[in-house]
N, C-alpha and C positions, 0 to 999 in steps of 0.2 A: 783685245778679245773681241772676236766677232758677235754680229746679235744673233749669232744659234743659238751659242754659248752660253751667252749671257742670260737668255730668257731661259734654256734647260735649266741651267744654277737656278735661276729663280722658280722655276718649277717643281726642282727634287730637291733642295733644300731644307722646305719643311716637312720632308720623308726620311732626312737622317741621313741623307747621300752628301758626301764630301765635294768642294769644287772641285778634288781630281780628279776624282771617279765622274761626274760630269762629264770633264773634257775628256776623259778617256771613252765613256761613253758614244758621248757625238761622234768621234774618230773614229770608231768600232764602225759606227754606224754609216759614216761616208764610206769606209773602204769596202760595207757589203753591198752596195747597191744594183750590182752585177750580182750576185746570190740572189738577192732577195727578189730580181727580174725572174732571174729563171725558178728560181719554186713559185713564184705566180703564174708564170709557162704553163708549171705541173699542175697546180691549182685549177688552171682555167680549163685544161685538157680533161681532167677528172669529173669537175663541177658539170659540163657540157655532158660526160658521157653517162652519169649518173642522172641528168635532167632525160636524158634520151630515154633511155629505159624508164622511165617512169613514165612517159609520154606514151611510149610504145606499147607500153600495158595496159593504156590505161586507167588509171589507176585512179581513184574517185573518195568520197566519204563513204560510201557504203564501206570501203574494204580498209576503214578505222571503226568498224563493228568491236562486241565483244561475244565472244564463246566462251562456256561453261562444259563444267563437266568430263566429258570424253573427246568435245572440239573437233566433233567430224564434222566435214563440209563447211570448212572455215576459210571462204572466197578472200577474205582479207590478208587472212596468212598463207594463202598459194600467193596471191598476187606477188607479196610482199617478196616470199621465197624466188617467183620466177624474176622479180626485177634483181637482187642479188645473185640469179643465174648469168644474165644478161650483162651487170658490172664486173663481175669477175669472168667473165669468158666459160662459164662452166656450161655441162648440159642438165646438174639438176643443183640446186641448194637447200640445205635443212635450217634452217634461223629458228629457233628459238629463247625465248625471254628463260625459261627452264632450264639451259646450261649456264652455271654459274661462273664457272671459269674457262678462260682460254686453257687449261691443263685437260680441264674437262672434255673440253671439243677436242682438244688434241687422243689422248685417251679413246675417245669412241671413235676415231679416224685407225688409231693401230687395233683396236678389239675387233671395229668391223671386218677391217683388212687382214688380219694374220688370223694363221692355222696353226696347232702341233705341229711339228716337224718345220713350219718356217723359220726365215733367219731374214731380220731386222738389220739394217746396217745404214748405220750413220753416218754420213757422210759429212758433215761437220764438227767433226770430231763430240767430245760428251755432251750431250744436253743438260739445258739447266734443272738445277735441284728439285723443281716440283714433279719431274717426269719421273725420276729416280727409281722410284716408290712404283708408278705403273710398270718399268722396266723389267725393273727385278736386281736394282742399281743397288740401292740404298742398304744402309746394315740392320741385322734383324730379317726374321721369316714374315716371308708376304706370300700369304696362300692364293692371294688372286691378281698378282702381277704375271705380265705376259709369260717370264722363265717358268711360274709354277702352271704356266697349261703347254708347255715343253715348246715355246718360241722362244729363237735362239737371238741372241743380240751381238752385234761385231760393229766395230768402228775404224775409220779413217777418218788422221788428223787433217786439217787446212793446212796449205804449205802455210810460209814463215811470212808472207805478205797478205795473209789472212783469202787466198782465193782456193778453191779446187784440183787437189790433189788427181787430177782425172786418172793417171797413172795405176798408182795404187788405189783408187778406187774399181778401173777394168782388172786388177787382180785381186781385187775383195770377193768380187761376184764370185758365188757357186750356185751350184745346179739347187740348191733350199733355198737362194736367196729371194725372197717375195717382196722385201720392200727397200725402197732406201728412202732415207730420209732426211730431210734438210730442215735446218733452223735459221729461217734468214735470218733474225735479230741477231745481236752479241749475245743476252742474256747477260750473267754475272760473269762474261768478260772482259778481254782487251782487247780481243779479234776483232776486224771492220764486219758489219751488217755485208751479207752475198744482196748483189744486185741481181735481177730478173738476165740481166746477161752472164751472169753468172751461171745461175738455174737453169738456163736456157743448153748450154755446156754439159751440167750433166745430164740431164734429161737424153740427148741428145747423144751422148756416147753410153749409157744406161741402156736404154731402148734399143740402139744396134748394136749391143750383145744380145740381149733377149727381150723382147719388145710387151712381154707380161710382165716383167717385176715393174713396179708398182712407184711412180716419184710422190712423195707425200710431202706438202711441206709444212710448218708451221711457219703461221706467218704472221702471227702477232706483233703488233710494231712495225707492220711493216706496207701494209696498206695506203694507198693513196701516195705515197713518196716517190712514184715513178707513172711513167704513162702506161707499164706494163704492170701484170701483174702475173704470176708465178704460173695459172694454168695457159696464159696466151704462150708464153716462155715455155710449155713444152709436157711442165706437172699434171699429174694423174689426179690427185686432189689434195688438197689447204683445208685448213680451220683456223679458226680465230675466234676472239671476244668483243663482244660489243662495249665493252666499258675500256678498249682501244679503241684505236682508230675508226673503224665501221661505226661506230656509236656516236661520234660525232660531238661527245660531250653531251649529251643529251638523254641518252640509252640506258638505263639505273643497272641493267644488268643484262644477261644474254650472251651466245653465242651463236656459231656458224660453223658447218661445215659443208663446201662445195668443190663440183668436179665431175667426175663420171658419175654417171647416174647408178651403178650397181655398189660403188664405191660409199655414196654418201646417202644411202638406203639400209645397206649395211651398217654403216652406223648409227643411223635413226633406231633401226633392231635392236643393238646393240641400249642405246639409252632408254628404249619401251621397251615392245618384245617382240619374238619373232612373228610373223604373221599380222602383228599394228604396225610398226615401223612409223615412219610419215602420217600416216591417217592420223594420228591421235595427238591430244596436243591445245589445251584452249588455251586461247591469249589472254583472256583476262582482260583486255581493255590495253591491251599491251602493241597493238600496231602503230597505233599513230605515236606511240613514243618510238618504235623501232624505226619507222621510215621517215620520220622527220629525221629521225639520229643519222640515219645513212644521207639524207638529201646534202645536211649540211656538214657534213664527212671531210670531202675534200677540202673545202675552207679552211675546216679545223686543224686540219693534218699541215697546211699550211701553216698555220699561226704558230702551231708547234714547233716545224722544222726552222722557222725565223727566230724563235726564243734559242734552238739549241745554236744554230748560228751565232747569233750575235754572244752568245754565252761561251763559245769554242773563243771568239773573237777576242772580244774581253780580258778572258783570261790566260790567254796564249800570251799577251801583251804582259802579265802579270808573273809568266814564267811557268806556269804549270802545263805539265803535257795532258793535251784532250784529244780526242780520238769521236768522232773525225775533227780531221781541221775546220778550219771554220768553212774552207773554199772546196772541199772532199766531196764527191756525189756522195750519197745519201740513200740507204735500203733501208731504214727504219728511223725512228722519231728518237730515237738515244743519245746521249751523248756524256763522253765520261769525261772526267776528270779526276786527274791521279795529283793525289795529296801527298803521302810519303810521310803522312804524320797523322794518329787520329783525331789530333784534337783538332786538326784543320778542316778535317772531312767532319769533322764535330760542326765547328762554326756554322763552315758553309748549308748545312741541312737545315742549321736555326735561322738562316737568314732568309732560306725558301719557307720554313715554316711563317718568319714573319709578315710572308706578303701573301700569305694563304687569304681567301674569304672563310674559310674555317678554322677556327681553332690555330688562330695567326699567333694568340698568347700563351700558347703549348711551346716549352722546348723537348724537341724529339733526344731521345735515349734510346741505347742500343736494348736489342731484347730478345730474347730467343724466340724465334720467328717459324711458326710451324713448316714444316717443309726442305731446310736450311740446318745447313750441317756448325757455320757460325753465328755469330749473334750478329743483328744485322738492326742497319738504322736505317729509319724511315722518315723524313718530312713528308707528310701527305695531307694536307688541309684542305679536303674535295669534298665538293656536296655529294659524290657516289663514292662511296669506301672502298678503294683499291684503282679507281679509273685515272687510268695514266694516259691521258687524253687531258687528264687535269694535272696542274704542274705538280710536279714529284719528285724527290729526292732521295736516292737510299742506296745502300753497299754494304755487305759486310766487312765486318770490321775486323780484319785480315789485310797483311802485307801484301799491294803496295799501298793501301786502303784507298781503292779509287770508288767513287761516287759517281750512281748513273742518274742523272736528269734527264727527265720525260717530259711531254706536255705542255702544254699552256695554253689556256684556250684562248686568251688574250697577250699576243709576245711582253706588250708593257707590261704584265704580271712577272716574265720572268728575266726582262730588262730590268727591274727594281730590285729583285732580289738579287741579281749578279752585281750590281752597282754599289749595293749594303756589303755584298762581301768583300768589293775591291774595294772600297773607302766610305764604310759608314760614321759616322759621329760619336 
């Protein structure tokens, strides 16, 4: 036994981790080291271009101010806005602490954007469950989902290797068609996360059909995992959540959406009213937790992508299929693992719940989960309620019950919980 070995046993030992889980551990860990180079590549690329914009602006204590009230002429939160112009390649951004979810910013991205008589078309085949409900998807009358203001929804599936149908996507388009849309993440699938080469694709044969309809993406999960990001690739305009990625682990709450400037105005309307748009809006004392969240973003998004890593790894070794593999590029922080049993996708949730800093002594139970057509299990032990930036576990619990893990803002968080599941005490 060599002395890696030897001193890991002696380190996870008195954590409940078995001497094989150990040695399998180490081993995981030798054969990423080519992984874990290149997402510090991505890291370093991100971190660098994220410091740039903030240099570029500017950027100082005054504009960690707070505003009250109506929040006009709030220098902290333009700034803040134009340096999130500048990271994502957009020409305007909306950031605020006041969108609560990433469904939310997604949401005021298709209200701004669609009309009556327009037609919606997905191009990632169905969106996940919390859109549903905005679509006009879900069962039961929704008087204020897009279908009930007469916007029409069509889709096209991913081919079978999980990439862009370009094909039947140029014979989806019609003369109504105003937007398409894309889900880089898997969501509650088994599909692989669209890389920015991907996006890049349709955007690209989208536009020369008709160079108005509209690329929108969400892109939750998917931030900082590439040196691109979705509007350099080609996109019209993205939203996302700050208690993802953008957040940094840091962020308690908040959203975004950025892109064309008429695009993501229209949505600011859309979430105040028409005629305030962007003008209104106080932070509250809310900057300097948003722009520290974004500075240390890329880091975090790193630390994350090395936990799903070494956790693909792991447990590849243990016989369960994950997605992606451990050595797979990478369009979002996810990573599944399919159980085929639930009491196993049971275990494994209690074992990330055990290495939580919150509520480590909680075992997660399935539970009807607003939004969510199954009953679905959650390990989530975050100091921000829902932020998968913090490590996370959950899937509904449906055939083939695969389990998505998120996050980690420390990998050894979620190196100890995979280490419990292959061989606890």
């Amino acid at each position: 036994m060599d002395s890696l070995v030897r001193n890991s046993i002696e380190n996870y030992r008195k954590y409940g981790v078995s001497d094989r889980a150990v040695e399998a551990a180490v081993k995981a860990e030798e054969s990423l080291s080519d992984v874990y180079a290149r997402i510090d590549d991505i890291v370093t690329y991100n971190e660098l271009k994220v410091l740039d914009a903030f240099r570029s602006e500017k950027f100082s204590d005054t504009h960690m101010g707070l505003t009250s009230g109506y929040g006009y002429d709030d220098v902290g939160r333009e700034k803040i806005e134009n340096i999130f112009a500048k990271v994502f390649g957009a020409e305007k951004a909306y950031v605020r602490w006041q969108i609560s979810t990433g469904s939310q910013a997604i949401s005021a991205m298709l209200y701004g954007a669609l009309r009556p008589g327009d037609i919606m078309l997905s191009v990632t085949g169905r969106p996940y469950d919390t859109l549903m409900a905005t679509i006009g998807l879900s069962a039961g009358n929704n008087d204020m989902s897009l279908r009930s203001y007469g916007i029409g929804y069509e889709e096209v599936d991913l081919l079978g290797d999980g990439s862009p149908d370009l094909e039947a996507i140029r014979a989806a388009i019609k003369p109504e068609t105003k937007m398409v849309f894309i889900q880089k993440s898997r969501g509650y699938t088994g599909r692989r996360a669209l890389l920015c080469d991907d996006i890049e694709k349709i955007a690209e044969l989208v536009h020369s059909v008709r160079e108005d309809i509209i690329v929108a993406v969400d892109n939750c999960y998917g931030e900082f995992t590439e040196k691109r990001e979705p509007l350099e690739a080609g996109a019209d305009v993205i939203a996302g959540s700050l208690i993802k990625n953008p957040g940094g682990g840091i962020a308690r709450t908040g959203g975004y959406i950025a892109g064309r400037a008429d695009l993501v105005e229209n949505a600011a309307r859309h979430l105040t009213t028409p005629g305030l748009g962007s003008e209104v809006g106080p932070t509250l004392g809310a900057n300097s937790m948003i722009a520290r969240g974004l500075f240390t973003a890329p880091a975090c998004v790193g630390e994350c992508l090395k936990g799903a890593v070494f956790a693909a790894e792991i447990l590849e070794g243990e016989g369960y299929k994950t997605s992606p593999s451990s050595r797979e590029i990478r369009g979002d922080i996810v990573q599944t693992i399919e159980f085929g049993d639930p009491g196993k996708m049971s275990e494994f949730c209690a074992a990330i719940q055990s290495c939580s800093p919150v509520d480590s002594f909680v075992t997660p139970v399935p539970w009807d989960m607003p939004g969510y057509d199954d009953q679905v299990i959650m390990a989530a032990g975050a100091f921000v309620q829902g932020a998968t930036t913090e490590l996370s576990c959950d899937g509904p619990m449906k055939p083939p019950y695969i389990a998505y893990m998120q996050g980690s803002l420390a990998k050894e968080q979620a190196k100890l919980a995979c280490m419990l599941a292959v061989g606890g005490k």
